[in-house]
Structures are given as structure tokens and as C-alpha cells.
C-alpha positions as CSV (number, residue, x, y, z in Angstrom):
1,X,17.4,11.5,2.1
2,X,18.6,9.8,5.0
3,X,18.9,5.9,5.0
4,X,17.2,5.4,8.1
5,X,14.1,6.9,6.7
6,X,12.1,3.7,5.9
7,X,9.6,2.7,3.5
8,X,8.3,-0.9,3.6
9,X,5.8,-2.0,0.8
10,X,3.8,-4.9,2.4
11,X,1.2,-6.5,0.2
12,X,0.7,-9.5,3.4
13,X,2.5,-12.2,0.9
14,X,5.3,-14.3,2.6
15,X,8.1,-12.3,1.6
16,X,6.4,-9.3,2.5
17,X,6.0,-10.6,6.1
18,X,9.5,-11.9,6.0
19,X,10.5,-8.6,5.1
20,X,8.6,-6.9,8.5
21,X,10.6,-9.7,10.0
22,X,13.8,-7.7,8.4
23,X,13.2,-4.1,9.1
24,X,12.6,-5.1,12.7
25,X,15.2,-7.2,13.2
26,X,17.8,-4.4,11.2
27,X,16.6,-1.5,12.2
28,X,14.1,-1.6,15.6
29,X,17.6,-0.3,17.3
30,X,18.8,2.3,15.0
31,X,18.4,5.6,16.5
32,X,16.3,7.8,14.4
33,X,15.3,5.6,12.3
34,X,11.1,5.8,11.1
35,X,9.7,3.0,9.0
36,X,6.1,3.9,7.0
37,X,4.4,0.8,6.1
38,X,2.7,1.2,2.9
39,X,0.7,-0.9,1.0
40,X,-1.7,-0.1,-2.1
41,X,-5.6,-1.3,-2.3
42,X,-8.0,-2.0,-5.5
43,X,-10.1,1.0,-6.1
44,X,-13.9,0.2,-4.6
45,X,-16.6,1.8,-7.2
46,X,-19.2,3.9,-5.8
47,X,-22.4,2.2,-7.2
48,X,-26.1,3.4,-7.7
49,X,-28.2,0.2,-10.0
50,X,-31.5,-1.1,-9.8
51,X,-31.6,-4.7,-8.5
52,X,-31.6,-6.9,-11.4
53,X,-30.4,-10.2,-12.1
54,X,-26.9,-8.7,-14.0
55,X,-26.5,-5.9,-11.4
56,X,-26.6,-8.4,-8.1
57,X,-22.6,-10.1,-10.0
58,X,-21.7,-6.5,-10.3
59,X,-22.8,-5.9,-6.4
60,X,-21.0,-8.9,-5.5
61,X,-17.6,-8.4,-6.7
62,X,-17.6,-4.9,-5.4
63,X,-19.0,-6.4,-1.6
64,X,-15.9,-8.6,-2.2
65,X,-13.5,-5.4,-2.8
66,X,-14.7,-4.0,0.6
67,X,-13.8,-6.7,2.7
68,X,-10.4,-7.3,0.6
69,X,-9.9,-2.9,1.5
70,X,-11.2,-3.9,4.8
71,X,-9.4,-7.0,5.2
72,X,-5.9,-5.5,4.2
73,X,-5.8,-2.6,6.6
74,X,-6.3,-5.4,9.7
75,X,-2.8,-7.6,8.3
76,X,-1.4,-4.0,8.1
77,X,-2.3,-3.4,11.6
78,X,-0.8,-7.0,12.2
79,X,2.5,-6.0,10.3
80,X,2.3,-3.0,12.8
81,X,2.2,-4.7,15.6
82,X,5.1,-7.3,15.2
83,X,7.3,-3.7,14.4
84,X,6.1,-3.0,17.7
85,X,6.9,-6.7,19.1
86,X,10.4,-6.4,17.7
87,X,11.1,-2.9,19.2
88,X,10.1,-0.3,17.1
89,X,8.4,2.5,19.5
90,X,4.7,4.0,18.5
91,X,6.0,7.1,17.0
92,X,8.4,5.3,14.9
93,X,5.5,3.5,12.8
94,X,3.8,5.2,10.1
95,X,0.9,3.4,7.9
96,X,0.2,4.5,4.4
97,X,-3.0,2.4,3.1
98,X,-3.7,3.8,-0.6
99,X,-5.7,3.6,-3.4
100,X,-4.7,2.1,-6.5
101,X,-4.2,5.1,-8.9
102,X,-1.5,3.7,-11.5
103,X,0.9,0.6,-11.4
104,X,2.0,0.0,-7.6
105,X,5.3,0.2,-9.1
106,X,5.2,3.9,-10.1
107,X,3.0,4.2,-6.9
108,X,5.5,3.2,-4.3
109,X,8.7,5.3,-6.7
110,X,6.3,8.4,-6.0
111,X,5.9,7.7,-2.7
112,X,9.9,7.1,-2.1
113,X,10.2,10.8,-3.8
114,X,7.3,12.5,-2.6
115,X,8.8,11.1,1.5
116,X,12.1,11.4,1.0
117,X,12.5,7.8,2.0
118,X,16.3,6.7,1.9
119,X,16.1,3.0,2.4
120,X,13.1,1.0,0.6
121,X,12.3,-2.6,1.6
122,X,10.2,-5.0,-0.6
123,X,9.8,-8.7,-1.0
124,X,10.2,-10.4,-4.0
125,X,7.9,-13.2,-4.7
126,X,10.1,-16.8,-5.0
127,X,8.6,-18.1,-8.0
128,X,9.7,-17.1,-11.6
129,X,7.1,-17.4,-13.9
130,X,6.7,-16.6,-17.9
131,X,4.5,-12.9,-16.6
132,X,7.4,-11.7,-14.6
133,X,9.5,-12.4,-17.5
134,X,7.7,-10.6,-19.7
135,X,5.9,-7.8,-17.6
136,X,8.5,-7.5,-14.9
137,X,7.9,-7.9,-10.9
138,X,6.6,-5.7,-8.3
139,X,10.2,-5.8,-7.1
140,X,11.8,-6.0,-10.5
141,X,10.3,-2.7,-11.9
142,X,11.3,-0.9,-8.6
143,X,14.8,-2.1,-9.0
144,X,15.2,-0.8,-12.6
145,X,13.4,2.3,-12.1
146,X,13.9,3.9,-8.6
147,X,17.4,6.4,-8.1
148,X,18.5,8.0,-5.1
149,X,18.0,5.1,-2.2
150,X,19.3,1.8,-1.2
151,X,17.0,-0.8,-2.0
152,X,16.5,-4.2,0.2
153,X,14.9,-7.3,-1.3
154,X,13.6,-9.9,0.8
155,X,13.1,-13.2,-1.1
């Protein structure tokens, strides 16, 4: 795995914006060096149910999954775009957009291994509260559970 080989896990919070900022800023000039922006979205159910007064909720929250999946891939484009700004060339930009199949986690350890990404960038949220502590972070269970590449945390 070679340490230029980037994978950056963007979920559009601050930290993950601040951590675009990062790879651009570290690594835009490295020569060789490929960043894949990936970021994870809510599975959207296929649905087939007559109109009824309990159906149209059910309707509702999966119209409001499509425009988050729809919604998400445009700040990805956006994160995309300031690489580019900050002198990352075309073919130096991957996107990985991805359906939610276990925790996002194990989702973006698999992805590290299946890519053969040597250097993984992810932002830590800035607030500690009592479900971190107990369930762990995003960043936290990365951390503890990913071997075999360096590991940047943008807070």
C-alpha cells in the first residue's frame, strides 16, 4: 500500500470539510499521489403501497431519503471541486458514493483493504458526548480497528 494512495471519508460535517481543506493543502503537490472521496448514504426502500392515510408518512420519509442521497452526492461534487481548487488534477480525484450495507465503520476498513489505500483521512466530530463514550466514534472505531495504513484525524 503506498501512502500516497488516499482515501478521504467525507460525510459534509465541518471536520470533514476541514479535512478536504487538509488533503489538499498536504498532498495536491505530491507526485503520484490519488485521493478517492468516499462517503456512505442511507439505503432508499423500493416501495409499492396503496395510498392510505399510514402509507403517505411512510412515502414521506422515503421522499426525504432521496433528496438526502441526492443532496449528498452534490456537497461531494463540492468537496470535489475545492480538491480541484487546491491543485489536485482530474485524474487524481476519485468519488465513491455508497450504500449503507453495515456500520460505516467496517464500511470504510473494507474499503481501505479492498483499495489498498495507504493513508486514510477522517474528521472527528469536536464534541464528546455520553454515545461516543459508550458506542465509540466514526473516527474512534476506525482508529482501534484499521491495521496496515497511517491514519490522519482532522478535528
Amino acid at each position: 500500500m503506498l501512502w500516497t494512495n488516499l482515501l478521504l471519508a467525507y460525510d459534509n460535517s465541518q471536520t470533514a470539510l476541514r479535512a478536504v481543506e487538509y488533503v489538499g493543502q498536504m498532498f495536491s503537490k505530491v507526485e503520484g499521489a490519488k485521493v478517492t472521496i468516499l462517503s456512505v448514504f442511507e439505503k432508499v426502500p423500493d416501495y409499492d403501497m396503496v395510498d392510505t392515510h399510514y402509507t403517505q408518512q411512510v412515502k414521506g420519509r422515503i421522499r426525504a431519503l432521496e433528496r438526502e442521497k441526492e443532496s449528498g452526492r452534490l456537497r461531494i461534487d463540492e468537496a470535489k471541486k475545492h480538491l480541484l481548487r487546491l491543485g489536485f488534477a482530474e485524474d487524481q480525484i476519485q468519488i465513491k458514493y455508497i450504500e449503507k450495507k453495515k456500520s460505516i465503520p467496517k464500511q470504510i476498513i473494507d474499503e481501505v483493504k479492498k483499495g489498498q489505500y495507504g493513508t486514510v483521512v477522517v474528521g472527528r466530530r469536536g464534541e464528546s458526548n455520553i454515545r461516543n463514550m459508550l458506542f465509540g466514534s466514526v473516527s474512534g472505531s476506525v482508529i482501534s480497528n484499521l491495521t496496515g495504513a497511517t491514519i490522519c484525524v482532522v478535528e
